[in-house]
N, C-alpha and C positions, 0 to 999 in steps of 0.2 A: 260600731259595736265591737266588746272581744272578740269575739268569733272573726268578723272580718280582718279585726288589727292582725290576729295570727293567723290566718290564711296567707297577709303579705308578705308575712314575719318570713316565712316558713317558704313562700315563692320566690321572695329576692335572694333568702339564703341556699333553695337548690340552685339557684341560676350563679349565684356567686361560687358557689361549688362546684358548677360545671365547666364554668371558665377554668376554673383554676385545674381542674383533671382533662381537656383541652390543652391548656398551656404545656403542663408537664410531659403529656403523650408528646405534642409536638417537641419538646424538646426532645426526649428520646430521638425522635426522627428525623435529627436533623444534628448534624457534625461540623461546625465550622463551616456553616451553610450551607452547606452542602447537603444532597438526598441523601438517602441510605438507597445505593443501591442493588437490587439481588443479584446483578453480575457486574460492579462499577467496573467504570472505563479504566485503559490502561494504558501507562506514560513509557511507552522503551525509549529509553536516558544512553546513548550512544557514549563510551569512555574511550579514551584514548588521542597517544599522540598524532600530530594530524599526517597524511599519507599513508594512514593504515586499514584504509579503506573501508572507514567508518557511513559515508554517504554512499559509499555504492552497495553496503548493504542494506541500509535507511531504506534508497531508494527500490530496492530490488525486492526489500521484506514486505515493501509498502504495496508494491504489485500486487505481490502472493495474496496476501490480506483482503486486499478490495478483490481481487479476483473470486476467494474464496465465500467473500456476502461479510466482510467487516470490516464499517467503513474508517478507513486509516488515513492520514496525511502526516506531512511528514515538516517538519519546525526547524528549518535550518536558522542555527543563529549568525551565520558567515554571511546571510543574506540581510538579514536584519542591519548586522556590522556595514556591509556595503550600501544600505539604505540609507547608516544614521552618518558615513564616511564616504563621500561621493566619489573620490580619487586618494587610493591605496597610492603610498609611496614606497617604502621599506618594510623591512623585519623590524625596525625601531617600535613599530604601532605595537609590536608583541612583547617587548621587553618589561619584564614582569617592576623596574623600576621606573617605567614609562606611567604614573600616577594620574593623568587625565588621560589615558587610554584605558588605563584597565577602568576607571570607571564607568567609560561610554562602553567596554565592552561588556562591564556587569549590566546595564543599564538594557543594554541589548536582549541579553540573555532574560531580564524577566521582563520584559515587552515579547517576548516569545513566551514564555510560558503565559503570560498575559492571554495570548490568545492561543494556547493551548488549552487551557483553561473555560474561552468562549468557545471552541469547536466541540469539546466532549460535555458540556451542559446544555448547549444552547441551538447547536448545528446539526445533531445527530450524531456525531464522530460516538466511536467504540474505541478507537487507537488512536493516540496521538504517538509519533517518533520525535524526540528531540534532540537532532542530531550537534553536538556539536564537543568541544574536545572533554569538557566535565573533569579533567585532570588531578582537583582538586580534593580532599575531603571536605572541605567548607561549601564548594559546589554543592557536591553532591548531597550534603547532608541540608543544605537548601532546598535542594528539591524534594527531597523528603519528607522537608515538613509541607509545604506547596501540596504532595500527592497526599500525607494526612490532612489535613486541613480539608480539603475538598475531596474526602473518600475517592481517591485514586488509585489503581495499584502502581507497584513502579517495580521497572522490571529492568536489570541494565543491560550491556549488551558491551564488553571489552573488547577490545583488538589490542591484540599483541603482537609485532613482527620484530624482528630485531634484524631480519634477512635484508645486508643494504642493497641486494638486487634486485628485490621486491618494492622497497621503498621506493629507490632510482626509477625504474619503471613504471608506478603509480603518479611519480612526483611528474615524468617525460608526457603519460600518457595522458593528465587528467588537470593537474596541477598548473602548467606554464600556459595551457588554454584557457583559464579561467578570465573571469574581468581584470583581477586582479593585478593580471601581467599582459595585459593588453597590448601596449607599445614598447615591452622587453621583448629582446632576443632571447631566445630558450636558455641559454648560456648563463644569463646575466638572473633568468627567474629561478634558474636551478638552484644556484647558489645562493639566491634569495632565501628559497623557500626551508632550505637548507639550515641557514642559520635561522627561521623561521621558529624551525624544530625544536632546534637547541635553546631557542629561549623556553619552551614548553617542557623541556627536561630538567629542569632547575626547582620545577614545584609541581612535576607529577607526581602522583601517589598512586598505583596502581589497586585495586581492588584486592581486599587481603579475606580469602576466605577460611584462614585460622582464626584471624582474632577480630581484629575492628570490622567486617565485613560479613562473620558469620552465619549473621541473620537475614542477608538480604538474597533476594531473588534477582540471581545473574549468571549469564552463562560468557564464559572468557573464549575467544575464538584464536588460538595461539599459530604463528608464522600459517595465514591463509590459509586453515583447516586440516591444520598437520596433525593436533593435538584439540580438545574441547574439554573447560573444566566445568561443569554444570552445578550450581548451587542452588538448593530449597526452593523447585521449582511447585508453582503455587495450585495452577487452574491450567485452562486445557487452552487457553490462547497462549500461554508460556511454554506448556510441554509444542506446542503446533512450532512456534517461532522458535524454541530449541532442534525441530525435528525437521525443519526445512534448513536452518544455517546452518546442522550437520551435511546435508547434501548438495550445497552446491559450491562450485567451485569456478574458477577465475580460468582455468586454462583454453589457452582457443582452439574454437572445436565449430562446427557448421553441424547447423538440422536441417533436414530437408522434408517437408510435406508435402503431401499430394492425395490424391482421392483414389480408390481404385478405378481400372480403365471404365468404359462408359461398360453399362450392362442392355441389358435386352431389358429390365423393367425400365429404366431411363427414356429408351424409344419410346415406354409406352408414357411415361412419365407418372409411373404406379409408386408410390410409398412403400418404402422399407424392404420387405421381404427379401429371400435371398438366392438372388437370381444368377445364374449367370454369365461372364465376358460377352460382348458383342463380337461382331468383325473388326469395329473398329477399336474396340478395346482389347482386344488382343494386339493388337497392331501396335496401341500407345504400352505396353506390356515388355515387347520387344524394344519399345524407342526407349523404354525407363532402362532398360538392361543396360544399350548401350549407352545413353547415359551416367551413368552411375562407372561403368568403366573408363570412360572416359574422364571422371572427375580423379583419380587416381587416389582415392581415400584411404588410409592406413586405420585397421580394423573397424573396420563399418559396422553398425547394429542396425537391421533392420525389423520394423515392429509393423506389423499386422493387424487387425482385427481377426476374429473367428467364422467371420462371412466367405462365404464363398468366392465372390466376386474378388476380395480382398486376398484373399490367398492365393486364387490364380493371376493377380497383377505382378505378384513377388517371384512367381516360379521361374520366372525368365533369369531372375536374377542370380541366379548361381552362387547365391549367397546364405548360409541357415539363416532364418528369421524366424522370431518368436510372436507367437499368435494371445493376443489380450482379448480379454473379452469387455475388458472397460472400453476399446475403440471401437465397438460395435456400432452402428447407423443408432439414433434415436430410436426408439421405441413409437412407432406412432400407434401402439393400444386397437381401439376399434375400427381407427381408419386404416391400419397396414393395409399396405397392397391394394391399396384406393387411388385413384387422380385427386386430383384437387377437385376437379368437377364432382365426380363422384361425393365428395368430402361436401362438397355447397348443397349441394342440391340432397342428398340422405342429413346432412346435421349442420344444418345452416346457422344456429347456434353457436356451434362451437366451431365452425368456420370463422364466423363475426368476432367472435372473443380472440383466437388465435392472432388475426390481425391487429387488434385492439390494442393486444401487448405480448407478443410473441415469445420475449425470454421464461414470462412467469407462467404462462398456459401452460397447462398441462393437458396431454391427449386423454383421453375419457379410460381407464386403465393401462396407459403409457406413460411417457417419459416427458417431462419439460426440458426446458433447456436449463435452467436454472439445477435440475435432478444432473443433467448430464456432467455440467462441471464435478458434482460433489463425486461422479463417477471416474472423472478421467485423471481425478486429481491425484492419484499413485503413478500414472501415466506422467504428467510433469515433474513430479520426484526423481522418475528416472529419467528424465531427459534431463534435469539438470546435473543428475551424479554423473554423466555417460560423458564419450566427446563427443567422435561424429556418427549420429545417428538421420535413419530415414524411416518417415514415419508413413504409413501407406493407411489410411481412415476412411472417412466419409464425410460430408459435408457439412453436416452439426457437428461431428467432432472435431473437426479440422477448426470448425470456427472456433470452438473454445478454448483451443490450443494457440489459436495464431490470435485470441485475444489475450490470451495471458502473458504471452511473447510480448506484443505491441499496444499494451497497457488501455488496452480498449472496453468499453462499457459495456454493462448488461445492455442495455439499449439498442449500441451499437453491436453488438456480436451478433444476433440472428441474423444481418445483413449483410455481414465481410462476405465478399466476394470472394468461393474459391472453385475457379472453374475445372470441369474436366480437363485432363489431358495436359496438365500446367504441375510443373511445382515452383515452390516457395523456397526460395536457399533462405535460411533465416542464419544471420552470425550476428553472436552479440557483442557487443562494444561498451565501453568502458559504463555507461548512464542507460542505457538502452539497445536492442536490438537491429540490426540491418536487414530490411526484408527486400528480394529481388525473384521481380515471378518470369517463371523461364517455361514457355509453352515449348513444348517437343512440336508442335506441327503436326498433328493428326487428330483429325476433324471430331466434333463432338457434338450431342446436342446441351444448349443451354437449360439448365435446370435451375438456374437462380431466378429467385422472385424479389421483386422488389418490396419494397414498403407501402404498401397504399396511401396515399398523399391523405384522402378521406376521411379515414378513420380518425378517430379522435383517441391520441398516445396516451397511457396511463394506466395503471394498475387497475384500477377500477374496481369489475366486483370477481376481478379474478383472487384476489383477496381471500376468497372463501376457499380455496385450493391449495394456496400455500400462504405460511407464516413465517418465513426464513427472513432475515434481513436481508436487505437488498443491498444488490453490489449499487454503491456510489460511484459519482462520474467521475474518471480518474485527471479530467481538464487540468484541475488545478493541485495535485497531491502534495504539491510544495507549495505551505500557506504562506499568502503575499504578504511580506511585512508591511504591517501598522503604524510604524515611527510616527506619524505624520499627526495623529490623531489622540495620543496620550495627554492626558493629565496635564503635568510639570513640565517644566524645562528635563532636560536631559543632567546637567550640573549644575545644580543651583549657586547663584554669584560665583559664576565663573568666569573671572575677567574675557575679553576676545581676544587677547596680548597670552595669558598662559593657554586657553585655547591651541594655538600655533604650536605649542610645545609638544604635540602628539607628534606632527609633521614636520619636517623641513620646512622652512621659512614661503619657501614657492610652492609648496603645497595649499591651497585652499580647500578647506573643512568644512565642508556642508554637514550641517544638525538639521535635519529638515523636519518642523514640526515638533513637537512635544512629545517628554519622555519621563515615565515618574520615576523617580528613584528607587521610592519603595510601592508602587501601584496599590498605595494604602487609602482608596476611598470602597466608605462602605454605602454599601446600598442597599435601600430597604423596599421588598417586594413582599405587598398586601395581597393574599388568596383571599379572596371571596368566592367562599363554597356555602353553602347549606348549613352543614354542619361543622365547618371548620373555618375560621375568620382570622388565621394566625399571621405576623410580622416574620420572615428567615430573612437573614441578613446573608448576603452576598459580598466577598470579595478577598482581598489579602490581608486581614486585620494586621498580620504579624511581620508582613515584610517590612 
């Protein structure tokens, strides 16, 4: 009948018209296939020539980051290079007219954003670091489309030294250890790396914040934090990573942590409150005194909490020390000044929970651990601006401190071990810190708890108490190159005869695995939702 014919008429045409207002929204929302996201992830793109100690801030920003709940890793392309180059011979590989190197080394470089790329879509990542020299304006304006293209931010991060004793000493202490000069004499890699340099000075372009450069978001870090020039910083992960690599500094210096001496709540083994000295904590009081004069430290800082206990540990020491109230004990809320038993047996609940997952628990109007870091964190500001500092806490704070030191997990931190009557000489080294725990010899009781084997690990439904992102495990912060598994060959019809021509003839060049040139396959990923059945395209269209 008519009536039916336009009922259809009128059906098929809303439904064709709703595909198509579908289609459109979804394109709105989506960029080079990429989400829109309400905080996208962010790419710090490391500049500079090499020895200017662009990976020891990679690696040291990459701490801060995951320490602070944002999970970061960090893209070395020198690693990838040694993936896709089994055995490094010379400075030759870097000679900007060495034509199947720089290829394997561009090749490199987006097989790492490759999978810089997979970690902030696909992994959880919030930061990616891509550490490697970006010298270039063709570089870098490559990656720039890389971060539009996939709604990225990009954020760079220059080293500038020109000081050759700064260099010499970078190149002594960090450089001739590397794979790369394996079976050279220091001598022989020095001068290596040396002329290394000098090929990368022939086509650096330094970051120009008058003209070609104006518009990006970068802060220049000038002779090891002498000078900082900060340009059109965007969001509060850029003001944070400008406001940590204003503070820290390279010069050697030693921390020393420790707990205050044992207290009279400790015998009883009571939470929190604020008790104080034992006998035998006075005792460990005296032994920190002489201690610390014995170390023979040229202006010492020592830092406190506002606790009682914490403040008569220092008095021995004959030294002004300044009282924080960020290194306060934990807050345990309703259970202070409880035992554990006590704690089980009044709120066996949040007994059970606590175990469960210790970092993200929070005490019933207290503190979690997860609360504690965002509190101590002006606390590690200044240990890194200071030299040698001693820090006198308590045992959740100590842990949050001796995990940001020794790049340890939310997981792992409620459990570091830091016992009464002991300190921690922590000195940092070139990639990492040195930890050395030194008991003075007066007796304590033990207040560490272990982990219950039992309980089943995981956030769970502590979930409903906090929402913070969670610090990631910092295992693997430098992601494993992927050579292995790409696309293409790495040089497409590249004889094995010009191959060789990267290397010396006794050189053998391991390609291992596949490498695209331009990581130009697109992939098509179907949403089947209710109301939304749309195609986004995924990949590098434009490489």
């Amino acid at each position: 009948s008519p009536l039916l014919t336009s009922f259809f008429f009128f059906f098929f045409l809303a439904l064709l018209t709703w595909i198509v207002v579908m289609i459109y929204y979804a394109s709105l929302s989506s960029t080079a296939g990429a989400p829109n996201f309400a905080n996208p992830p962010t790419v710090i793109v490391m500049v500079g020539l090499p020895a200017r100690g662009k990976t020891y801030m990679s690696k040291k920003l990459t701490r801060y980051l995951n320490w602070i709940g944002m999970p970061t890793k960090v893209f070395n392309v020198g690693e990838y290079r040694r993936e896709a180059v089994k055995n490094y011979s010379s400075y030759d590989f870097f000679k900007p007219d060495n034509e199947c190197a720089v290829k394997i080394r561009e090749q490199c470089a987006l097989a790492a954003l490759r999978d810089v790329k997979s970690y902030l879509k696909d992994e959880g990542g919030q930061v990616a670091v891509f550490d490697a020299t970006n010298t270039t304006r063709d570089r870098r304006d490559l990656i720039l489309k890389f971060g539009s293209e996939n709604s990225f931010k990009i954020f760079f991060i220059e080293s500038v030294c020109d000081d050759p004793s700064v260099i010499a000493s970078n190149i002594m202490e960090v450089k001739v250890s590397c794979p790369d000069y394996r079976d050279c004499n220091k001598t022989e890699a020095m001068l290596d790396f040396q002329r290394r340099i000098e090929c990368y000075k022939t086509s650096y372009q330094p970051l120009d914040p008058d003209e070609y450069d104006r518009d990006l978001s970068f802060i220049k870090v000038i002779d090891v934090g002498r000078r900082f020039l900060v340009n059109r910083i965007q969001d509060h992960i850029q003001s944070k990573i400008v406001y940590y690599l204003m503070n820290i500094h390279v010069q050697p210096r030693t921390i020393y942590l420790c707990r205050h001496g044992e207290s009279t709540d400790n015998l009883e083994g009571r939470l929190g409150s604020d008790s104080g000295l034992s006998s035998q904590g006075k005792q460990f009081s005296a032994a920190l005194a002489r201690f610390v004069e014995e170390q023979q430290l040229k202006d010492l800082k020592v830092f406190t909490s506002q606790l009682c206990r914490s403040i008569q540990t220092a008095e021995h020491l004959g030294i002004p020390y300044e009282q924080w109230k960020a290194l306060n004990e934990i807050d345990a809320g309703v259970c202070e000044d409880m035992t554990y038993d006590e704690v089980k047996e009044k709120f066996p609940e949040e007994f059970a929970l606590r175990d469960e997952d210790k970092y993200y628990y929070r005490y019933p109007a207290g503190e979690s651990y997860q609360d504690l870091v965002q509190r101590v964190e002006p606390v590690i500001m200044e240990l890194e601006r200071s030299e040698n500092v001693l820090v006198i806490s308590h045992q959740a704070v100590m842990r949050c401190l001796l995990a940001y030191f020794l790049d340890k997990s939310a997981d792992e931190m409620p459990y570091l071990k830091c016992p009464l009557h002991t300190v921690l000489k922590l000195t940092p080294v070139a990639y990492g810190c040195k930890v050395e725990s030194i008991s003075l010899n007066v007796e304590a009781v033990n207040t560490h708890r272990d982990r219950p084997e039992e309980v089943k690990r995981g956030p769970g439904t502590l979930i409903r108490r906090n929402s913070v992102t969670p610090l990631t495990s910092p295992e693997s912060n430098i992601k494993k190159p992927r050579i292995d598994d790409l696309d293409e060959a790495p040089i497409e019809n590249l004889p094995v005869a010009s191959l060789a021509l990267c290397s010396p003839p006794h050189l053998p060049l391991a390609l291992t695995g596949q490498v695209s040139s331009c990581l130009g396959s697109t992939h098509l990923t179907v949403l089947n939702a209710v109301l939304l059945s749309l195609p986004r395209t995924w990949g590098f269209d434009s490489f």
